[in-house]
DRENVOMAR-796204 format. One record per residue (C-alpha): z, x, y; residue in three letters. Coordinates in nm, 3 decimals, decimal comma, always signed. Example, Ala and Ser with C-alpha at 12.3 -4.5 7.8 and 13.67 -1.06 7.14 Angstrom:
+---------+---------+---------+-----+
!      c3 !      c1 !      c2 ! res !
+---------+---------+---------+-----+
!  +0,780 !  +1,230 !  -0,450 ! ala !
!  +0,714 !  +1,367 !  -0,106 ! ser !
+---------+---------+---------+-----+
END
This chain:
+---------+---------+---------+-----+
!      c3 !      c1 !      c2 ! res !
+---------+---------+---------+-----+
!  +1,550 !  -0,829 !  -0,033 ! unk !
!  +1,287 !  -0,529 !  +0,009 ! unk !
!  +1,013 !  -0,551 !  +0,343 ! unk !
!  +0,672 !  -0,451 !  +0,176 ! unk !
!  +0,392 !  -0,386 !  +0,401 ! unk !
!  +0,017 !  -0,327 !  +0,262 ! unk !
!  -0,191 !  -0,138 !  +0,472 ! unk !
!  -0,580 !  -0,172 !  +0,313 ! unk !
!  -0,876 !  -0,014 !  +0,349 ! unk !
!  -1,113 !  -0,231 !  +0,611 ! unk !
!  -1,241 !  -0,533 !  +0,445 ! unk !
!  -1,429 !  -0,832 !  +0,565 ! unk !
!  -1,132 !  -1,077 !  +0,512 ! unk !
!  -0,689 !  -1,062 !  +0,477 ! unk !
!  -0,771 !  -1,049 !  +0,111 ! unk !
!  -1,096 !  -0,856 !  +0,027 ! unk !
!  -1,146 !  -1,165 !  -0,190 ! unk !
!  -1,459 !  -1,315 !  -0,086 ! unk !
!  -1,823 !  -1,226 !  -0,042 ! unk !
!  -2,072 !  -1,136 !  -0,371 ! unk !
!  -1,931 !  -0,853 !  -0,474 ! unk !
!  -1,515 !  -0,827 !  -0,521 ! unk !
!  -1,315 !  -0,521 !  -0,646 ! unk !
!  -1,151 !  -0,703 !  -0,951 ! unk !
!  -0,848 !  -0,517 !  -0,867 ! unk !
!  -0,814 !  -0,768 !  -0,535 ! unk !
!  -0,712 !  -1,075 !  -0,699 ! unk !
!  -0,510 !  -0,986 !  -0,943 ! unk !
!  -0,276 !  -0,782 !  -0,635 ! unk !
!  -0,275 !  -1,071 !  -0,432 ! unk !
!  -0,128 !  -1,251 !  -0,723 ! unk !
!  +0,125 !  -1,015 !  -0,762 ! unk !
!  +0,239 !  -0,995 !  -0,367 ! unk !
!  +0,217 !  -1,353 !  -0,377 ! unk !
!  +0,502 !  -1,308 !  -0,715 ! unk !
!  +0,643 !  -1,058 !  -0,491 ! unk !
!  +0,681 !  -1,340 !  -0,216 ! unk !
!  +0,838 !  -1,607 !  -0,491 ! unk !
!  +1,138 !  -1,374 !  -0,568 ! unk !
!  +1,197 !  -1,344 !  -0,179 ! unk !
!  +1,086 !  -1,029 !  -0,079 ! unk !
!  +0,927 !  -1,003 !  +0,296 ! unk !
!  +0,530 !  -0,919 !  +0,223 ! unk !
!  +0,316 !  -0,827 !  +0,471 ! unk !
!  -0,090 !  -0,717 !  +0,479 ! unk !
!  -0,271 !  -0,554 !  +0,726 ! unk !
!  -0,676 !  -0,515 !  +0,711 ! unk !
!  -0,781 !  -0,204 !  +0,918 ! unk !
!  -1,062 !  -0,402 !  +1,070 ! unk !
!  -0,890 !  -0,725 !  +1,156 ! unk !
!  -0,558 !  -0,535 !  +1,282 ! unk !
!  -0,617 !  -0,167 !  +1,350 ! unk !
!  -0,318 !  -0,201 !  +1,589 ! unk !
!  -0,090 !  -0,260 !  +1,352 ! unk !
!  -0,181 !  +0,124 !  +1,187 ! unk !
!  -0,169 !  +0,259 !  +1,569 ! unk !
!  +0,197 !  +0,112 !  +1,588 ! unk !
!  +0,311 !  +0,253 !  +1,269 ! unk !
!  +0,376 !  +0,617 !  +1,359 ! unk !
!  +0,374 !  +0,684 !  +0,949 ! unk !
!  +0,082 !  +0,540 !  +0,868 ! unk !
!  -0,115 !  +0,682 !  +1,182 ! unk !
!  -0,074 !  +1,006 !  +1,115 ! unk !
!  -0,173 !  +0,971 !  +0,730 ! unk !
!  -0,490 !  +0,832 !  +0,876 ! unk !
!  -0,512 !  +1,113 !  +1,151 ! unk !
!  -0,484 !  +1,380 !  +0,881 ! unk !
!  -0,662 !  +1,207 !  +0,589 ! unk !
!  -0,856 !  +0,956 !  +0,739 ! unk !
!  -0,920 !  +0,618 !  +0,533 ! unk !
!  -0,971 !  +0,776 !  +0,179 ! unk !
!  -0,568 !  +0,705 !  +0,190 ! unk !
!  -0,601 !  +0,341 !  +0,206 ! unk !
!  -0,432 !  +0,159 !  +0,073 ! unk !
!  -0,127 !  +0,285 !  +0,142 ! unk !
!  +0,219 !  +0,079 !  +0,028 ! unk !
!  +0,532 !  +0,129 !  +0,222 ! unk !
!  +0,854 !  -0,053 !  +0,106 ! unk !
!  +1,146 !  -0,076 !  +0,357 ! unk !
!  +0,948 !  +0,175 !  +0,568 ! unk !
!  +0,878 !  +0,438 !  +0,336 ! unk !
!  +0,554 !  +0,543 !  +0,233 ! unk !
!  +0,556 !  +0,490 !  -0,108 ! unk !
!  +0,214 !  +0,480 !  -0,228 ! unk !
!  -0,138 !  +0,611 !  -0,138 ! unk !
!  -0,468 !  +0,596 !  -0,219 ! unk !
!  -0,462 !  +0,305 !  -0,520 ! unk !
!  -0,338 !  -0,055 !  -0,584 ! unk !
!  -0,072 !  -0,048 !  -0,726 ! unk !
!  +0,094 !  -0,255 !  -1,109 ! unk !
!  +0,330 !  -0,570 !  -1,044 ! unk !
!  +0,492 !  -0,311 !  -1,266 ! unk !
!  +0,530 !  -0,036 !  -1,032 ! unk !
!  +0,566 !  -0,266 !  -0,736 ! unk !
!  +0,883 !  -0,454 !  -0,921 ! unk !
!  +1,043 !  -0,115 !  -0,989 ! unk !
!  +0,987 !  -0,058 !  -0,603 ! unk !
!  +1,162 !  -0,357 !  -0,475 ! unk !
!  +1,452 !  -0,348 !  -0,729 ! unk !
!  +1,521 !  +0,046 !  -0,722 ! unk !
!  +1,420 !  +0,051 !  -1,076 ! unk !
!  +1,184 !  +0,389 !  -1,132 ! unk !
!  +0,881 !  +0,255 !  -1,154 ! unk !
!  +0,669 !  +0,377 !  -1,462 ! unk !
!  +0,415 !  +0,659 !  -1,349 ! unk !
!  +0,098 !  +0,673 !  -1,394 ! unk !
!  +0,017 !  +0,993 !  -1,236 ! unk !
!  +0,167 !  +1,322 !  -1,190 ! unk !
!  +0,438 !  +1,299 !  -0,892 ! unk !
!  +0,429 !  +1,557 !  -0,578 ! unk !
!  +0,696 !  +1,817 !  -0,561 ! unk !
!  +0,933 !  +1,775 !  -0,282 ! unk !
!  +0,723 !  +2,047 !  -0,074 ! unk !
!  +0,458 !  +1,790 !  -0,005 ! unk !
!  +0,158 !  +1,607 !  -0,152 ! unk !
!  -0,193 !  +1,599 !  -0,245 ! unk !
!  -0,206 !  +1,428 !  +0,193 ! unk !
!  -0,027 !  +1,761 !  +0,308 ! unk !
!  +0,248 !  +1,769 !  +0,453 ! unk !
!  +0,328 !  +1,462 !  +0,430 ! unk !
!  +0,428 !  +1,404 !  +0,071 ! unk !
!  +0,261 !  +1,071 !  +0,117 ! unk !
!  +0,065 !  +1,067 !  -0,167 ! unk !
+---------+---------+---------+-----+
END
């Protein structure tokens, strides 16, 4: 079974679903880590301003945010690769992650060289 981590974009709550005005995107990708969770893959979330630690720690993810600051969030990393910047991603694209399917793409991929983040080829 695949470790996913979520690393969002500061929000008042683990979830971003609460307060008057919710992206609509929220809910329906806590549903699908939550179907991610139910075929036994290890799922965790971290909220930049609950657990900024937890983006200090991750040597990855801190220098994404030292290059490209928080427009990169949320980033997705399964089994400790960055494998996703910027957007939410599909249960679609996050099944294809976890079972080393391809997932479909939606957007153009980054050359080998690096990404739209730099260096990095985060993105």
């Amino acid at each position: 079974m695949k470790n996913v981590q979520v690393y969002d974009k500061p929000m008042c709550c683990s979830t971003g679903i609460c307060g008057p005005d919710v992206d609509p995107i929220l809910p329906k990708f806590a549903a699908d880590l939550d179907w991610l969770k139910g075929q036994g893959h290890q799922v965790e979330r971290f909220n930049l301003a609950q657990q900024p630690q937890a983006f200090i720690e991750n040597r990855s993810i801190h220098q994404v945010l030292s290059t490209e600051g928080t427009d990169c969030l949320p980033i997705i990393v399964v089994d400790g690769q960055i494998v996703s910047c910027k957007d939410y991603p599909s249960r679609d694209m996050l099944s294809g992650w976890v079972d080393g399917s391809p997932a479909p793409q939606e957007l153009p991929v980054a050359g080998t060289g690096g990404g739209c983040c730099g260096s990095s080829g985060c993105c």
